[in-house]
N, C-alpha and C positions, 0 to 999 in steps of 0.2 A: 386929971390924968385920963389916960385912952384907956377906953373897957377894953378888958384882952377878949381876945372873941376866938373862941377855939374853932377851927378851921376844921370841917368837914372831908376826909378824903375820900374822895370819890372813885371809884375806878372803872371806866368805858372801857365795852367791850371792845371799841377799836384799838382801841392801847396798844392790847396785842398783835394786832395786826400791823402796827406802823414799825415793827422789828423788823431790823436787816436778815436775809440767810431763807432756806424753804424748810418747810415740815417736813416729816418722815414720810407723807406721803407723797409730796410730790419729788420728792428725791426717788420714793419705787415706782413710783409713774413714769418718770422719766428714763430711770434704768432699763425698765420694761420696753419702752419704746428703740430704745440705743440697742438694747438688746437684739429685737427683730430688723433693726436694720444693720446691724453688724451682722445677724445670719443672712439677709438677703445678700449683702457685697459677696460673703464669704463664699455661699454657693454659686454667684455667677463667674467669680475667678474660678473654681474648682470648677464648672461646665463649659469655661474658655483654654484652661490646661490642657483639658479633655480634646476639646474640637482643635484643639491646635495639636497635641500630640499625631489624632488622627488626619492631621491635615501632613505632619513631616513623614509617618508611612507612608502616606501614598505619595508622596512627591517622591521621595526613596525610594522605592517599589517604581515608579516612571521611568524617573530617570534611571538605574541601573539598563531596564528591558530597553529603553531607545538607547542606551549605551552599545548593547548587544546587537541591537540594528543597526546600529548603526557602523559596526564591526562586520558585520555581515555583509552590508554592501559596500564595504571596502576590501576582503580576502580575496583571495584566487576564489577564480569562480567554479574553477572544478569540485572547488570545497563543499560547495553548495549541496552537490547530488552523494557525498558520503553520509550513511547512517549516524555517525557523529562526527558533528564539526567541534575542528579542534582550534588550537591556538588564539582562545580570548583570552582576555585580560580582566580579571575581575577581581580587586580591592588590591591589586599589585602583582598576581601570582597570574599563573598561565590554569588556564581553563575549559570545560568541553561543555557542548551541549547534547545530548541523543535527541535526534530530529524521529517525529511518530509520522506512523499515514496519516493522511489526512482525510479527515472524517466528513462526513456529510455537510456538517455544520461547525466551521471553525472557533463560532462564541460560545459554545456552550462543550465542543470536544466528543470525545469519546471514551466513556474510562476502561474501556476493554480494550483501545487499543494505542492511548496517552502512554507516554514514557512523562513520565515528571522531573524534572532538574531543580531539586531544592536547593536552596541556598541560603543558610543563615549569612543573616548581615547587623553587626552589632554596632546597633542604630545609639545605642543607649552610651557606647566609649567605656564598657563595662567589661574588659577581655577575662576578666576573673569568673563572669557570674551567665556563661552561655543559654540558662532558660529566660532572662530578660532579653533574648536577638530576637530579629522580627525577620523567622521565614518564611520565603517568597518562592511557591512552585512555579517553574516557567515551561510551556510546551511549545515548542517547535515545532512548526509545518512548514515546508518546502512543496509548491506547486509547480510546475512548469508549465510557465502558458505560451511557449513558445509558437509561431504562427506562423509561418513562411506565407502562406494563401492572404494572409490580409498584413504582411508588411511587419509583421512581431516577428524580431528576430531571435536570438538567444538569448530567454529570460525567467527569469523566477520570482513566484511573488513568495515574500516571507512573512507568514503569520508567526505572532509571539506573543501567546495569551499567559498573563502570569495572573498569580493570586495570591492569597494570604490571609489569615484570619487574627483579627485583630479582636483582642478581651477589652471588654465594655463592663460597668456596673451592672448590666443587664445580661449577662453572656458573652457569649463569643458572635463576631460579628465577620461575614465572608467576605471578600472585597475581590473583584476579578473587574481584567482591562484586557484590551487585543490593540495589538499594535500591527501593522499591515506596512509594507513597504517593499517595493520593485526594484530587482535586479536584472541588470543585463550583463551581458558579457563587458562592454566598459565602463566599469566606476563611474558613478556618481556620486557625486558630494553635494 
């Protein structure tokens, strides 16, 4: 008969190794990593919100002022030389601006003698919650550079520098624009 031969068990340390599945450690390795790059997407969507929110004031803020220009050089021109022009049109409702002297320097104004025409504009579609509007001071100069000696007939240039201060994570942030545009006595379009 066959000797029984009692069989040694043996157990290599790769045994364990050749198991399907990961450790506990590299399941926290790998969370760790998932981790920081799920913060990295997450802050550059929240810093693309950001740059596009301030991207839609100031295109809003634009277009209203060349709205206003553009209202300007299409009214009666006598309108032009009244301390406030009236009869705009702004977000549906009829409108005025008070036009100031004009200062030395029309980019940067003068605040002793700037009239300011605020205007909220509720940018946000929020008519419940008025401190979320995005107000926009606009000032009005009226020039006459009329000329007869060099062939400039009856004409006005219209500066309309607007501004607005937009809240950033870091504060409050200024934003001003000057928009410049010629009138004569006949319309242009």
């Amino acid at each position: 008969m066959h000797p029984i031969r009692k069989r040694k068990l043996v157990t290599h340390p790769r045994s364990f190794r050749r198991r399907d599945g990961f450790t506990l450690v590299e399941l926290m390795v790998s969370l760790v990593i998932l981790s920081f790059m799920a913060v990295g997407v997450l802050s550059s969507m929240l810093q693309s919100r950001r740059m596009t929110e301030g991207s839609i004031y100031q295109g809003t803020a634009t277009t209203v002022a060349q709205g206003y220009i553009e209202q300007m050089k299409n009214m009666d021109y006598r309108l032009l030389d009244e301390a406030v022009i009236p009869d705009f049109m702004s977000q549906g409702t009829l409108d005025s601006l008070a036009v100031s002297p004009l200062p030395e320097d029309p980019e940067t104004g003068d605040a002793d003698t700037d009239l300011l025409n605020s205007r909220p504009l509720d940018i946000n579609n929020t008519p419940d919650d008025p401190d979320d509007d995005l107000v926009i001071d606009y000032v009005v100069y009226i020039q006459d550079i009329t000329d007869f000696a060099n062939g400039i007939g009856n004409s006005r240039r219209i500066i309309l520098r607007w501004s607005y201060t937009a809240s950033t994570p870091r504060g409050p942030v200024p934003f001003t624009n000057t928009l410049y545009a010629i009138r004569s006595r006949v319309p242009t379009f």
